[in-house]
N, C-alpha and C positions, 0 to 999 in steps of 0.2 A: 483377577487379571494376571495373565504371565508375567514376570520378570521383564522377560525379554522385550515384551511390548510396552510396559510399562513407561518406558523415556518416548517411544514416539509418541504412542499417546497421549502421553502430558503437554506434548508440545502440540499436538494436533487441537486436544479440547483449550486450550493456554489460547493459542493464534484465533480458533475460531471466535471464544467468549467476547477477548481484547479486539476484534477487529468489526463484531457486531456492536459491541461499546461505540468505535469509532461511527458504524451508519449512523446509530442514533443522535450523536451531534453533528453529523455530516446534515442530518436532515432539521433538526431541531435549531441548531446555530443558527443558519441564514434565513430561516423562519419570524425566529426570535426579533434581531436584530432587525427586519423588514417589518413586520409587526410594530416594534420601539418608533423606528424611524421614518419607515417610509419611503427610503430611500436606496435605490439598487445600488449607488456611490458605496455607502456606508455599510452596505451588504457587502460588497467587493474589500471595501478595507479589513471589516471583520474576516473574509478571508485569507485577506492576504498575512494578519495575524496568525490566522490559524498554520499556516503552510509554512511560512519564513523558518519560526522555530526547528522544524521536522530538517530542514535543508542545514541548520546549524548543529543538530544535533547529529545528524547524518555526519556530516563531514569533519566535525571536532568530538565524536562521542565514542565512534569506533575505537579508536586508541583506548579509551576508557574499559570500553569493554573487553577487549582482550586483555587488558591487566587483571582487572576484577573478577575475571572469570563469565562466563556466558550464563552460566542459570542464577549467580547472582545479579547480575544486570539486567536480567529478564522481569525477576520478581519487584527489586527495585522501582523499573524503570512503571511498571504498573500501579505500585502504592503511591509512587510520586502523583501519577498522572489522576489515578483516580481520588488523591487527596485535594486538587487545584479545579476539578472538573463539578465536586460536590461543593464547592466553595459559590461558585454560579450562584443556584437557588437557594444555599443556604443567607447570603446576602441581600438577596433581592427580594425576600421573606421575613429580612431583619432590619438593617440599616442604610438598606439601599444598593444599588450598584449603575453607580454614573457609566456612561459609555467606554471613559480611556481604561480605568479599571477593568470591567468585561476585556476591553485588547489584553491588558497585560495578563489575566488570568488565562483566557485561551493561549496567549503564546508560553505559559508557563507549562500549562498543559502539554503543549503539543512537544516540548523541548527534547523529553525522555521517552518519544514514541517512538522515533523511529533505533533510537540504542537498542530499546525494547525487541523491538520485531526483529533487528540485526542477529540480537545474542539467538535467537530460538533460531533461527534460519544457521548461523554459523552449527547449532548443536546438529543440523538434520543427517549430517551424513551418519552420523554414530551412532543417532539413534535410528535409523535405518539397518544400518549394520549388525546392532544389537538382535533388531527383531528380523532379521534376515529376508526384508525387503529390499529389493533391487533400489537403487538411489532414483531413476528414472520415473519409477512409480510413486516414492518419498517425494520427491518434487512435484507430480500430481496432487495429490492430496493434500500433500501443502497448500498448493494456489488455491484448489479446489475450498479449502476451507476458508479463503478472503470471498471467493465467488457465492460460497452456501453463505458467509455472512450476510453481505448486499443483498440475496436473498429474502432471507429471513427480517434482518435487521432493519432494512430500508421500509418494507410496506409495515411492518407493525410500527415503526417508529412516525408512521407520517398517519396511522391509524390512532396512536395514541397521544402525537401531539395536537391531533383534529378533537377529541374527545377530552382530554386534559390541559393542554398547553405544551409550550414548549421547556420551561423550565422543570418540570417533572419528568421530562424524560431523561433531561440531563442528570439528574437525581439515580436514575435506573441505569446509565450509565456507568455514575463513580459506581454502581454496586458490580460491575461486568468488571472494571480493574481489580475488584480484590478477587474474585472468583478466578481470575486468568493467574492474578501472582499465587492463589492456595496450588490452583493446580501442578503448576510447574515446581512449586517445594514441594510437596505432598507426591508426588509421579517422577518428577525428571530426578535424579542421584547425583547428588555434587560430583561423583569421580565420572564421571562422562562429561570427557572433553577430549580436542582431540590427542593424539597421544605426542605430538610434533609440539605440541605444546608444552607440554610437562615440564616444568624448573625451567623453562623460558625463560634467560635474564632477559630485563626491559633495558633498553639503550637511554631511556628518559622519553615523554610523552611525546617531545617535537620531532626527535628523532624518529621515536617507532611511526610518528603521523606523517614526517618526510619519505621513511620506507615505503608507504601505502601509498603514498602519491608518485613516487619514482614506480614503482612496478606498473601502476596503472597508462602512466608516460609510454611505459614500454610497450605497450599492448595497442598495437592498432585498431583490433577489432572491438575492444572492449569502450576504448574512445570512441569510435564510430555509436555503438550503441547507444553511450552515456548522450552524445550529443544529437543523434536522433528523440531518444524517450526524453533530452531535455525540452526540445519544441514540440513534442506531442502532450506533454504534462502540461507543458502551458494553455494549451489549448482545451484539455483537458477541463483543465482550471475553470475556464471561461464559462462551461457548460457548467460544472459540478455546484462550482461556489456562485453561481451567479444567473446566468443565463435561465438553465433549467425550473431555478426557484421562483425566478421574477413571470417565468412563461408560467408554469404553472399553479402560481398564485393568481394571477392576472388572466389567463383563459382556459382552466383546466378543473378549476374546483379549490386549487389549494392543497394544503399538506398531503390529503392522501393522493392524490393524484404524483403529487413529487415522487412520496414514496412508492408508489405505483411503477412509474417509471426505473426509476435506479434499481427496484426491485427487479423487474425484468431485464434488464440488463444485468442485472447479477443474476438471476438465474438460468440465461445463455448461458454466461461463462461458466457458472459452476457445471454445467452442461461439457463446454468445450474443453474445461481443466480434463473433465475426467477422460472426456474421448484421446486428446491428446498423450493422456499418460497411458493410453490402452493400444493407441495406432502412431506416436508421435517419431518409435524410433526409425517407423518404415518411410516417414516420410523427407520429401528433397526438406531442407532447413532454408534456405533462400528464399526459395518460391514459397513456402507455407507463410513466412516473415513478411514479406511482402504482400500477401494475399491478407493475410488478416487482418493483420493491421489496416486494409485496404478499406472492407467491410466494415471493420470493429470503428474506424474513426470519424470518416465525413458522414456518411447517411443519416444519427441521429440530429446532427446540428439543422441540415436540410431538410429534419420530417417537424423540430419545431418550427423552422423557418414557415415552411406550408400551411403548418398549423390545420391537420387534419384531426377528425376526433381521437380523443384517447386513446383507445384499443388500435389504431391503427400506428400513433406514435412509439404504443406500448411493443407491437409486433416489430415493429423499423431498429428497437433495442436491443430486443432477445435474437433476433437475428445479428445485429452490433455484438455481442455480449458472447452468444457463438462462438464469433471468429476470435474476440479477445481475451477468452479463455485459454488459446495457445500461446499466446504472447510471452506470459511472465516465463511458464514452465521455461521454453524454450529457452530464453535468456537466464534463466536459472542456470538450467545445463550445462551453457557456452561457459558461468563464471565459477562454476563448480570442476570444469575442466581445465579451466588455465587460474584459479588465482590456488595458490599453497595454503594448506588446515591454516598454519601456523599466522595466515597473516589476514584470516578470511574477512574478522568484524572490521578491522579498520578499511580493506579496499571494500568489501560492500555496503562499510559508510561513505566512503567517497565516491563510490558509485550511485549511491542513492542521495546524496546530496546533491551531486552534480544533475542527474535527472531532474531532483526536485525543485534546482534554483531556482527557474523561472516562473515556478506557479505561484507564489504574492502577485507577480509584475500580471501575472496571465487574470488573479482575480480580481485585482483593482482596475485594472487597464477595461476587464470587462463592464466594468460597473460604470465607468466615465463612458465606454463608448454605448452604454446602451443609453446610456441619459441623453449620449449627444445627439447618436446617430440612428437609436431606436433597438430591440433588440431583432430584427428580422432583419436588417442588413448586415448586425454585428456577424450574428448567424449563420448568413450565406456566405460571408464573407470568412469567418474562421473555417468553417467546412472546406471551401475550396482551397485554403491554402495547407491545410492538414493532408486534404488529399497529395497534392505536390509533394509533401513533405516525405508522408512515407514513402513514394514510389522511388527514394534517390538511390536504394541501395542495388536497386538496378544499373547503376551505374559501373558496379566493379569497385576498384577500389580496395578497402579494406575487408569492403562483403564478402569479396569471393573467399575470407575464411570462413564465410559462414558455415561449416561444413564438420559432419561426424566424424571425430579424428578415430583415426585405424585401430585397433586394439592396442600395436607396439606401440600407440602416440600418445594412448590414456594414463594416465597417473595412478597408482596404485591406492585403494582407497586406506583410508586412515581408521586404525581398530581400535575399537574402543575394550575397555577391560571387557574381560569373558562376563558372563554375567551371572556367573556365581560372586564375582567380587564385587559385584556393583552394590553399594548400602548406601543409605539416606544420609544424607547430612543432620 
């Protein structure tokens, strides 16, 4: 393999490995724990463990990582996770593993996941630049490899937790965090960072973490975002960790049926990632944000509400899956255009914290109202208020930045060493 390609690629096969790791306990977890218990409540708490962490680590890890550097906090943040994640079934095959224990293990898990994904995501412009791909399309294939995982990762893992259980998959998991940490030492070059970086003095942790919050203060449209994808994530929630598992435990077959679905939906999107990064630059940004989001959110909560056979829910997702394939890219874009190299892990840990607050509140919350209110009203009811939700950026506001800024407005991208100097750590 070329040099030059060498650091995308590390971080492309790194994101894909680490984020197919995640399907498998996406689907395995709430299995698990409904199995144990019985209970969609208890379902809902496990996930709101699962999430909580991700939203703490986002918003206090950032800072971390730009101290330590991006491809050490990559590799890091995967040997942690996959060391707390093989602790599961190594316990419950030994000495047992009580309910509150399983919490603290998942939230331990989940703590260094999103540091993780932050440092590879801050690495892409350079390694873009390295392999003299345009960033436009680096963003593409980025998403594109969360989409190919849910793909992949969703229907095998709801095929092998039908066949095995669910505690062995989790097993196949911790072995997807060492694979993701070899690849990024072994591919990515410790001197690819970006160059704004370089002898960086640190102000002290609370400082550089007030920095990242003050710039984000500043940014209208970048707020407007955070607090849109924060009530869509919740809702989100409600489906992923809860809703989806209990429907299709209860009328669909079970594991593989679950994985069936999240599979097709991830294989729309891995679909929509890529069209976007092939036709995204010709398109309005507003109107596409709005549209997809439009399709991508309410329709699947209202095709399990209906509760029509499989293959037809299955189709109501990849059409969902579609549209929300242009979603991230685009927001990609927008914070790869306004936030500085030099400050990127800490504002897109607090960008991604702030998205991801609400989903504990969004999985527990689902779990009490399917108990109370059933899950086909929870259902029709989170779908129509999703729908309201995305349409507000119609309104003006801070959206009308939503827009491809001019050549003179764009930011000169950040070079990374020539790539005859690039060597391994």
């Amino acid at each position: 393999m070329s040099r030059r390609w060498g650091p995308l690629a590390g971080l492309l096969t790194a994101h894909t490995v680490s984020l197919t790791g995640n399907m498998l306990t996406l689907i395995a977890l709430p299995l698990y724990v409904l199995a144990e218990t019985g209970s969609p409540a208890a379902t809902g708490l496990a996930g709101a463990f699962a999430t909580a962490p991700v939203v703490l680590g986002g918003a206090f890890g950032g800072v971390l990582v730009d101290r330590i550097g991006y491809r050490r906090a990559s590799v890091l943040a995967d040997l942690v996770s996959g060391v707390t994640v093989a602790a599961v079934p190594l316990l419950h095959a030994t000495v047992g593993l009580p309910f509150p224990l399983l919490l603290g293990l998942v939230f331990v898990s989940g703590l260094l996941d999103t540091p993780g994904q932050t440092a590879r995501t801050a690495l892409l412009p350079e390694a873009a630049t390295a392999a003299g791909v345009p960033i436009e399309r680096a963003i593409g294939w980025f998403e594109a490899t969360e989409r190919g995982a849910r793909l992949i990762g969703a229907p095998v893992a709801g095929l092998l937790v039908s066949a095995l259980g669910a505690l062995p998959v989790l097993a196949v998991d911790a072995a997807t965090f060492a694979v993701s940490a070899l690849a990024v030492a072994v591919l990515v070059p410790a001197s690819l960072r970006p160059s704004a970086d370089a002898g960086e003095p640190s102000a002290g942790y609370w400082r550089d973490l007030a920095a990242g919050l003050r710039f984000l203060a500043r940014e209208p449209l970048l707020r407007a975002v955070v607090l849109l994808v924060l009530v869509t994530n919740l809702f989100d929630a409600t489906k992923s960790n809860v809703l989806m598992p209990v429907v299709a435990a209860r009328d669909l077959g079970g594991a593989t049926a679950f994985g069936v679905l999240v599979g097709a939906m991830g294989g729309g999107a891995l679909v929509g990632s890529l069209l976007f990064s092939a036709v995204g630059h010709r398109l309005p940004r507003r109107a596409t944000f709005v549209t997809t989001f439009a399709v991508a959110g309410a329709p699947p909560f209202w095709a399990l509400a209906a509760a029509p056979p499989l293959p037809v829910i299955a189709a109501v997702c990849v059409v969902s899956g579609l549209a929300a394939g242009a979603i991230n890219p685009l927001i990609g874009a927008v914070k790869l255009e306004r936030v500085p190299a030099a400050m990127r892990a800490r504002v897109y840990g607090v960008i991604g914290a702030g998205a991801w607050a609400a989903m504990p509140v969004g999985a527990f919350g689902a779990g009490l109202a399917a108990d109370r209110f059933g899950t086909t009203a929870t259902l029709v009811t989170v779908g129509t208020c999703y729908l309201l939700v995305v349409l507000t950026p119609l309104l003006g506001g801070p959206w009308r930045d939503l827009r491809r800024p001019a050549p003179a407005e764009r930011p000169q991208p950040d070079r990374c060493p020539a790539p005859a100097a690039v060597t391994a750590e």
